[in-house]
C-alpha positions as CSV (number, residue, x, y, z in Angstrom):
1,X,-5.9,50.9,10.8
2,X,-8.6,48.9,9.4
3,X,-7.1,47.9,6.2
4,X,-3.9,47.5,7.9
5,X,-5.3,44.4,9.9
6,X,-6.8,43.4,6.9
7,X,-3.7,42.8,5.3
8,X,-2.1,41.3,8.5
9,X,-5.3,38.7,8.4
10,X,-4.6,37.6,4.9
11,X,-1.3,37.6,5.4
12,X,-1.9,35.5,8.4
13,X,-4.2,32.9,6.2
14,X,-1.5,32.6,3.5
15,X,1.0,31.5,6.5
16,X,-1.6,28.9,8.3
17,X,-2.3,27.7,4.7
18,X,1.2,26.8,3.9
19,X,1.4,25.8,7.7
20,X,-1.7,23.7,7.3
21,X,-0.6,22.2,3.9
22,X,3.0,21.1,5.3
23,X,0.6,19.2,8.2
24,X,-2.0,17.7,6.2
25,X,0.6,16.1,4.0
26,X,2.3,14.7,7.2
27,X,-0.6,13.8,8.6
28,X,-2.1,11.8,5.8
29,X,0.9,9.6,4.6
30,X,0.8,8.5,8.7
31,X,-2.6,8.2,8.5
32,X,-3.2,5.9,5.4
33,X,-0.4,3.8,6.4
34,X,-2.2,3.8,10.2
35,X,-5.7,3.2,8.6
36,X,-5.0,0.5,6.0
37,X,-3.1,-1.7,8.7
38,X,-6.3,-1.2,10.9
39,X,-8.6,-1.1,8.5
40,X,-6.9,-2.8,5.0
41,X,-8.6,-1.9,1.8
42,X,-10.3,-4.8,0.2
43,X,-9.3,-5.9,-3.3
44,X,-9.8,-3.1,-5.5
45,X,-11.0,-0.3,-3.3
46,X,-8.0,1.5,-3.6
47,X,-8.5,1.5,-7.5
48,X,-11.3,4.2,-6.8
49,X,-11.4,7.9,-7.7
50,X,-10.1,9.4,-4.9
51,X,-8.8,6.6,-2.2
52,X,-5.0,6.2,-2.7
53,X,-3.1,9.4,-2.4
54,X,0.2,7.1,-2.3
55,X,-0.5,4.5,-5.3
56,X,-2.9,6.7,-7.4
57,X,-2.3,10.1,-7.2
58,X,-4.2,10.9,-10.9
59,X,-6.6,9.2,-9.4
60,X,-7.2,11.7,-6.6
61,X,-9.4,14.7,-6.5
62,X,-7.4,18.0,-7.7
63,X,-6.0,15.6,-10.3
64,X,-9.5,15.0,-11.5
65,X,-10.7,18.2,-11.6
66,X,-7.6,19.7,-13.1
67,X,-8.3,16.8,-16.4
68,X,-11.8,18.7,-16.4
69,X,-10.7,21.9,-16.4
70,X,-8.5,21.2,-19.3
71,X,-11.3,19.3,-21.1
72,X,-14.6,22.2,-20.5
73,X,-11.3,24.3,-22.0
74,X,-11.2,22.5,-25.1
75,X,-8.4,20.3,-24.3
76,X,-7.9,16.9,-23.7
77,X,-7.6,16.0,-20.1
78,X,-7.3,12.4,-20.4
79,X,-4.0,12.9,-22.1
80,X,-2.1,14.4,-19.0
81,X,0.6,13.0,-17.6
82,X,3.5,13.1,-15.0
83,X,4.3,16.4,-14.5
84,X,1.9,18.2,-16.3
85,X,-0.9,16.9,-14.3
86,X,0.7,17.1,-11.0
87,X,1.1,20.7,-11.9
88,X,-2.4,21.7,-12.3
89,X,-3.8,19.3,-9.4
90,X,-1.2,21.3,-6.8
91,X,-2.4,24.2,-8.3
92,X,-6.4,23.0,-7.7
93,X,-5.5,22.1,-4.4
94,X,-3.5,25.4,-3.4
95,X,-6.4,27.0,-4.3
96,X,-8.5,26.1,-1.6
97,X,-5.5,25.3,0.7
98,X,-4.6,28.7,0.7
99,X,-8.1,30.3,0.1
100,X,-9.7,28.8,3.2
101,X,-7.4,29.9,6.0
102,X,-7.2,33.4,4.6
103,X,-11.4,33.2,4.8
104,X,-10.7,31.9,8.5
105,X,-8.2,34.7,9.3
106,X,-10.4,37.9,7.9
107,X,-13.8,35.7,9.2
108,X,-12.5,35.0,12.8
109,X,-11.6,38.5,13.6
110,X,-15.2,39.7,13.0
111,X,-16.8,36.8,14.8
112,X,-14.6,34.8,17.7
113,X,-16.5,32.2,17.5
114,X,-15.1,30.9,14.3
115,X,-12.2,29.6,15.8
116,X,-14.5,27.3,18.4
117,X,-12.8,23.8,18.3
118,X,-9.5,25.3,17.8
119,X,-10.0,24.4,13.7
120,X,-11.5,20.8,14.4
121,X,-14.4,22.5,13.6
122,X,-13.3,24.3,10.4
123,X,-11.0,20.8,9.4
124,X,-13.8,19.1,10.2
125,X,-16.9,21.6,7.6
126,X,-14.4,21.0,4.9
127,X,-13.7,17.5,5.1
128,X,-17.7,17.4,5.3
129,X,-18.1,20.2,2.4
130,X,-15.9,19.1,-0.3
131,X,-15.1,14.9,0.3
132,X,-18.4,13.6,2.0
133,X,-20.5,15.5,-0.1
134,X,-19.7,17.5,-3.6
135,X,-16.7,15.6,-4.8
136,X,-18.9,11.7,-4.6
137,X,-22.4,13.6,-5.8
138,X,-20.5,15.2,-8.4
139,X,-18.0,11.7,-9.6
140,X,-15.0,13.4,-8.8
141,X,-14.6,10.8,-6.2
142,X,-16.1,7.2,-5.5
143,X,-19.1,6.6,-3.2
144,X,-18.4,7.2,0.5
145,X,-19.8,3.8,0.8
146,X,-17.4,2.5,-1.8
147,X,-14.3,3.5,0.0
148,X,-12.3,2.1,1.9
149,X,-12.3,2.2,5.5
150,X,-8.9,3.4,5.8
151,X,-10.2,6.2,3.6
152,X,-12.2,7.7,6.7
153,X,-8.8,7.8,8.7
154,X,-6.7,9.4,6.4
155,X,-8.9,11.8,4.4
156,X,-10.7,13.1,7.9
157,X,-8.2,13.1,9.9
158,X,-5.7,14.6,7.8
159,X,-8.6,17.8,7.3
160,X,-8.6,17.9,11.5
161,X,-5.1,18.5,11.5
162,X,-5.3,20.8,8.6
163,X,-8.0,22.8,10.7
164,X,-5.8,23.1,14.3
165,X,-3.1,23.8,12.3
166,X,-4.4,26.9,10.3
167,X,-6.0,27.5,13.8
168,X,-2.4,27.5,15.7
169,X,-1.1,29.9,13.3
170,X,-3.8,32.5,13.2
171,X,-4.0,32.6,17.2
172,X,-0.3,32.6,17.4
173,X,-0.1,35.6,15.2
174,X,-3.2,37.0,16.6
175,X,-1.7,36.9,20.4
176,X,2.1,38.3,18.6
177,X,0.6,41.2,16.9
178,X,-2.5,42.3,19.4
């Protein structure tokens, strides 16, 4: 019984992380286009690592870690292009897209509490984990200072909606399956 509801949970996770990619990626186009007429870049900001999803996609996170990957491997990382590096940034961002709803699923069985803010919370730890901490200290992405404004909208609030919606799935399946 136990490793039956295992597998259900991870199941579950792999289903609110496709879920929660399909929202993010809605969310964020409407968002940057939102945030930059509230809020528009100034000249050059959206040049930086990591503030133009539209305009600069090698540019963005998983790109840039997917060009270091290939460099610590021996490879040249600056010399990807198009499809090739498009290819290994899905596959950098799949990785924790995926990975983190199936921690959520397994986690939030064991301890309720986990799902407190309906995934705000959760959207909300990884936005603050990965983009307003690691990813600036570490270069992968400009200063949160440097960025633009517009950054805030799109990049947080895209991670919110990635959180309820990983959220919505695993209580739907939850209150479907007992």
């Amino acid at each position: 019984m136990k490793t039956s509801r295992f597998v259900l949970d991870v199941a579950t996770g792999l289903l609110a992380g496709w879920v929660g990619l399909q929202a993010k990626g809605k969310a964020e186009s409407t968002l940057q286009g939102w945030g930059e007429k509230v809020f528009p870049p100034a000249p050059g900001q959206k040049e930086l690592p990591g503030a133009d999803p539209t305009g600069h996609g090698d540019r963005m996170p998983p790109s840039v870690l997917y060009r270091r990957l290939v460099d610590w491997r021996g490879g040249d990382g600056d010399a990807l292009e198009g499809d090739d590096l498009e290819a290994g940034a899905v596959w950098f961002h799949r990785a924790l897209a995926y990975g983190y709803p199936v921690a959520y699923s397994v986690i939030s069985r064991r301890i309720p509490l986990a799902r407190a803010g309906a995934g705000t919370l959760g959207g909300a730890a990884l936005f603050g984990a990965f983009h307003a901490t690691v990813l600036p200290v570490t270069g992968v992405q400009a200063s949160l200072s440097e960025l633009p404004k517009a950054w805030w909208v799109w990049e947080g609030g895209s991670h919110l909606v990635f959180g309820v919606a990983v959220d919505l799935v695993v209580g739907t399946v939850r209150r479907v399956t007992g």
